[in-house]
C-alpha positions in Angstrom: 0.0 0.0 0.0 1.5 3.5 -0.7 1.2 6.9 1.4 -2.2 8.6 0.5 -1.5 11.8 -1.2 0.0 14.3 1.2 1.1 12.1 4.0 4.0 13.4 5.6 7.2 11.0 5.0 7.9 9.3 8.6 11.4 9.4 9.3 13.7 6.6 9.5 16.8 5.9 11.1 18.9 2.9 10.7 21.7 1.5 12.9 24.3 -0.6 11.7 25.6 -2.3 15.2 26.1 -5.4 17.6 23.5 -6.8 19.7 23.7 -6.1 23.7 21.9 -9.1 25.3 21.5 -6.8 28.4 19.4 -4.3 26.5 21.7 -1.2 27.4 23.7 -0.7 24.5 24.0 -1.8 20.8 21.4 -2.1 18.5 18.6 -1.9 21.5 20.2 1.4 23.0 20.1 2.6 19.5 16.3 1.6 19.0 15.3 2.5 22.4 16.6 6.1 21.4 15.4 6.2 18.2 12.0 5.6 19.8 12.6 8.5 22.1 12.5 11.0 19.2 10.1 9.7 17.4 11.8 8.1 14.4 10.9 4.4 13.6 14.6 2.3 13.7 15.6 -0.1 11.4 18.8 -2.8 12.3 21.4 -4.2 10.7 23.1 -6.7 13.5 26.6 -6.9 12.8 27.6 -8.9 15.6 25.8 -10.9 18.8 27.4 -10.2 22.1 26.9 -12.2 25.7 26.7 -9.4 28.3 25.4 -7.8 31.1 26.0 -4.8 33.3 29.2 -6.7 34.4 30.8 -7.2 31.2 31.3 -8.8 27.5 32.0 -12.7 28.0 31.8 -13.6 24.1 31.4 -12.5 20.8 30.0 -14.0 17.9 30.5 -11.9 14.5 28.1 -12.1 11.7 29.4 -13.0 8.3 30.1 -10.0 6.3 27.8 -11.6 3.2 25.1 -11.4 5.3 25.6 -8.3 7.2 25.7 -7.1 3.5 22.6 -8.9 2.5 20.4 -6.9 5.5 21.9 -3.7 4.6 20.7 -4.2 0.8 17.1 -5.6 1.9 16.8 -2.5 3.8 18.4 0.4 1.7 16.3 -0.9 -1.0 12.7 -0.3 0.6 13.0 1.9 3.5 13.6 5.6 2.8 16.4 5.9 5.4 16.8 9.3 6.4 20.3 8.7 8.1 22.4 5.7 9.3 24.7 5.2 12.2 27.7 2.6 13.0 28.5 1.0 15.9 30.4 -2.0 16.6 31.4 -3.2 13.3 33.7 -6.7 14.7 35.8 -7.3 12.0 37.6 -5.6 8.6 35.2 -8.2 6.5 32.4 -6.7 8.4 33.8 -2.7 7.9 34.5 -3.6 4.0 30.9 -4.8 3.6 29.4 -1.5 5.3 31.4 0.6 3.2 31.0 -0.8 0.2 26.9 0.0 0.8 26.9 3.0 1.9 27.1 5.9 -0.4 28.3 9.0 2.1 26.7 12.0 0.6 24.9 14.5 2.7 21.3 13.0 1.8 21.7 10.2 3.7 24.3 11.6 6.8 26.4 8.6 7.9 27.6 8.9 11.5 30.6 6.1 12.4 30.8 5.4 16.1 34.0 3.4 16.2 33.1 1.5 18.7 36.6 -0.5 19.4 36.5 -2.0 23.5 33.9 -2.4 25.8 34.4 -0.9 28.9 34.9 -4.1 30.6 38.2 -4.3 28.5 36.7 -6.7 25.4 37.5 -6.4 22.2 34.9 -5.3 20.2 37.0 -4.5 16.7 39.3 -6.7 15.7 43.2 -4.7 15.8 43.4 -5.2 11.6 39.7 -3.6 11.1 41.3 -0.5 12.3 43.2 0.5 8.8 40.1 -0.7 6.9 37.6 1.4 9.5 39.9 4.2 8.6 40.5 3.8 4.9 37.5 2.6 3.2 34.6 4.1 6.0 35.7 7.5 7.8 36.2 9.3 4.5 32.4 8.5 4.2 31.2 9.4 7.2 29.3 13.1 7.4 30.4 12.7 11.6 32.2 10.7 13.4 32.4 10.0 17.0 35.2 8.5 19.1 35.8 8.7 23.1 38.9 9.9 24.1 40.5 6.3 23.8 38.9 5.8 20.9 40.3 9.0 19.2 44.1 8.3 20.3 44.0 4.2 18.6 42.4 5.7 15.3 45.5 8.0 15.6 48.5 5.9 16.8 49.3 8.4 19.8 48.3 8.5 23.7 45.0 9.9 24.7 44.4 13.5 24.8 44.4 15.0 28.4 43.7 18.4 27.9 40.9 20.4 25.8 44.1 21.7 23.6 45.2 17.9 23.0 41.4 16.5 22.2 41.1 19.7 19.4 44.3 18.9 17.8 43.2 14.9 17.6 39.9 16.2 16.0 41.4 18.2 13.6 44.0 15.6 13.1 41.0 13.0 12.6 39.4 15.6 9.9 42.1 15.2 7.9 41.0 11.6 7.4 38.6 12.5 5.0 35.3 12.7 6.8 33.1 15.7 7.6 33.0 16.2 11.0 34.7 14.8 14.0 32.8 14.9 17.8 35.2 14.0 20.3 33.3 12.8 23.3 34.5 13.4 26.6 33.1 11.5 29.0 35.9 9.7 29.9 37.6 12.9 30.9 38.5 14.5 34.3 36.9 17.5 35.6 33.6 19.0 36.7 32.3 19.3 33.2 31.8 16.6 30.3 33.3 18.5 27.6 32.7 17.1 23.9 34.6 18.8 21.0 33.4 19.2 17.3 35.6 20.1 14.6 34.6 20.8 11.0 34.4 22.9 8.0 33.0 25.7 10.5 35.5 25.4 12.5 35.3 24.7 16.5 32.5 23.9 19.1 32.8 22.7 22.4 29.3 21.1 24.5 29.4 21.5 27.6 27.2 19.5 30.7 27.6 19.2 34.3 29.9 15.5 35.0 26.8 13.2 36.5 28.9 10.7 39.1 26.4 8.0 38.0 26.8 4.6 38.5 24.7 3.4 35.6 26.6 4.2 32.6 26.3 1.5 30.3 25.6 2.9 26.6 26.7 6.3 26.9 28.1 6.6 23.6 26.2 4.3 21.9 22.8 6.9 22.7 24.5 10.0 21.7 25.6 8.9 18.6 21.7 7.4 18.6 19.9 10.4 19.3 22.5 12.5 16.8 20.8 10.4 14.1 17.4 10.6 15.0 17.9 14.4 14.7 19.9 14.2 11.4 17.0 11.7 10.2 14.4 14.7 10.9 16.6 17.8 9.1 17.9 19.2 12.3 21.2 20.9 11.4 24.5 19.2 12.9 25.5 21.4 15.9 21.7 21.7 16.8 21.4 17.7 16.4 24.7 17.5 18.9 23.2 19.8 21.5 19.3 18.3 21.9 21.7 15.0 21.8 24.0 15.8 24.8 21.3 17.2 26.4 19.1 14.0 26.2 22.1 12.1 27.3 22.4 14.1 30.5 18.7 13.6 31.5 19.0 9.9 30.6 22.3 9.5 33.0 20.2 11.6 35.8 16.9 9.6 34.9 18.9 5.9 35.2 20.6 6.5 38.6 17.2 5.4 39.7 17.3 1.8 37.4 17.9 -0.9 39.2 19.2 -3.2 36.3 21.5 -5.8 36.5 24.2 -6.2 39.3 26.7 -4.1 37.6 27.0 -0.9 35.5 23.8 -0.1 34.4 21.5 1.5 31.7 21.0 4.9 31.4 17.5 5.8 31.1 16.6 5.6 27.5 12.6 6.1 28.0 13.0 8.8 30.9 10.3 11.1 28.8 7.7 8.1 28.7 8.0 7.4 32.4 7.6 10.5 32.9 4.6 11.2 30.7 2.6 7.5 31.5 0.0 8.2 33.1 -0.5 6.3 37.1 -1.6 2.7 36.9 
């Protein structure tokens, strides 16, 4: 059945990730956050993890044919509005993305490259690096490493000053993609300070350090919720601000979850508790 005449185009957002058995990060953060904004998610599982708040105990990478095969079911039907990465596993895995993806500003393409779990697991294989770098930055409209995440792409220790993390952005735009978003949440200090560098030239976000306990998926959502927005129309450093913003209310909302025994969830649905009405 088509759209009658005049129906307004609903937006869609696809991830490209691994799956988080525990719900709090992955493909299920990204579609719990997706949700949040209103755009209807579609998936592309890369990888299937065994988790929980505690840690990664095993990974189990998809085959790149088929990682392909989802992407092409979905690009062909769905009118994607914008696409994220996440975990990709494996170079296989990385070459197959790329080769699907065309990295033009119609269809923004932000790369999380997600490379360790915090628990310490390995979550990109050490030779997907060059091929992340080579064949899927230079396509990306944004990209958006942690600190750690920043100084492997670059060879070089991790930045530990605001001066440092700007010249590893700019450093990072040289690779060829449009923007780079340096998260900084696993920074010192008061404030979590992210960095953007572009065209444009330099912006910093700023929001008050929450000392929460339940932290699992930080980066996963923001580079979520970045997407939703880009999926919609919102401009770039508009989509990064309502996206840090939503990330600080879900960290705030999710030191009230009691999930799991270890690090938990931020709050991905902290507007619908809010707004459901009492039993």
């Amino acid at each position: 059945m088509t759209a009658a005449p005049g129906a307004v185009r609903t937006p869609v957002a696809l991830t490209i990730a691994g799956s988080d058995s525990s719900g709090g990060a992955g493909i299920q953060a990204d579609l719990k956050t997706f949700s949040a904004f209103g755009v209807y998610g579609a998936s592309v599982l890369t990888a299937l993890t065994a988790q929980n708040t505690r840690g990664v105990t095993a990974v189990e990478p998809v085959a790149a044919a088929f990682v392909g095969a989802q992407m092409e079911a979905v690009l062909a039907d769905l009118a994607v509005g914008a696409i994220k990465t996440g975990m990709l596993a494996n170079a296989a895995n990385v070459r197959a993305v790329a080769d699907r993806l065309r990295g033009d500003r119609r269809q923004p393409i932000v790369v999380d490259p997600v490379m360790v779990a915090t628990s310490g697991h390995t979550l990109l294989e050490p030779d997907a690096v060059a091929a992340l770098k080579r064949r899927l930055l230079p396509k990306a409209f944004l990209i958006t490493p942690n600190l750690p995440e920043a100084a492997r792409l670059l060879g070089t220790s991790e930045a530990v000053s605001e001066a440092e993390a700007i010249a590893q952005a700019e450093a990072l735009l040289n690779l060829g993609c449009g923007a780079v978003l340096i998260k900084g949440g696993h920074g010192k200090g008061q404030a979590a300070v992210d960095i953007l560098c572009d065209a444009a030239g330099v912006e910093r976000f700023v929001r008050p350090r929450i000392g929460a306990r339940n932290t699992h998926g930080t980066g996963c959502t923001l580079s979520a919720a970045i997407v939703a927005l880009l999926a919609q129309g919102v401009e770039l450093r508009v989509a990064i601000g309502r996206a840090k913003a939503f990330v600080w209310q879900a960290l705030h909302a999710g030191c009230t979850l009691h999930v799991g025994h270890g690090r938990g969830p931020v709050d991905h649905l902290f507007a619908i508790r809010k707004s459901a009405p009492p039993a």
